[in-house]
N, C-alpha and C positions, 0 to 999 in steps of 0.2 A: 360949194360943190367943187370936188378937185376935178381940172380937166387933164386928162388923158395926150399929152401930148407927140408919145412917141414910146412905141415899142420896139424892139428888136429880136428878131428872132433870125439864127441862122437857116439858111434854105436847107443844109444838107443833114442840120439836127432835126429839124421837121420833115422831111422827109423821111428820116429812120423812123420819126414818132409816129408819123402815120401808116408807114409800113407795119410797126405794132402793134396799132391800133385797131386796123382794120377789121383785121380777122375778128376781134372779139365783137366790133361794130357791128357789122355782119351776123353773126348769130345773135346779138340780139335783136336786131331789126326782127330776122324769121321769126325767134323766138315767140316775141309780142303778136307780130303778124297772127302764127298760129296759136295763139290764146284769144286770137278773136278779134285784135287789134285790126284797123286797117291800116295799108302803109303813111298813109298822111295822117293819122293820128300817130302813128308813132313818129315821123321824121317831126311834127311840130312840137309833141313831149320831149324828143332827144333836144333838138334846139332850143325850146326854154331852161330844159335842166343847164347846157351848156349855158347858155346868154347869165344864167344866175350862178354859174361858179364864175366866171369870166370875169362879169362884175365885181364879184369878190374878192377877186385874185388882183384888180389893176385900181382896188377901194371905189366903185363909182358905185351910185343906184340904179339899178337894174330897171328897165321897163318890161315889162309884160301884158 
């Protein structure tokens, strides 16, 4: 298993990223919300999808 030693990310490149992010973040939260979702099923399905590309992107196995 590779370990993960060190990432880098600049503060003010994430910072713009989440500024673009957000908004679409955000309506889909409502969106799912109002399909029936509750918010904690949806923040836990946003975060696993996350946790599984993240893995994938830094080569580790993902737990879920």
């Amino acid at each position: 298993m590779e370990e993960l030693n060190n990432i880098t990310v600049s503060e003010e490149r994430l910072k713009d990223c989440r500024d673009v992010i957000e908004p679409d973040l955000q309506d889909l939260i409502r969106d799912t919300i109002a399909a029936g979702f509750t918010a904690e099923e949806v923040l836990i399905a946003i975060s696993e999808l996350v946790a599984e590309d993240f893995a994938a992107v830094v080569k580790m196995p993902s737990v879920h």
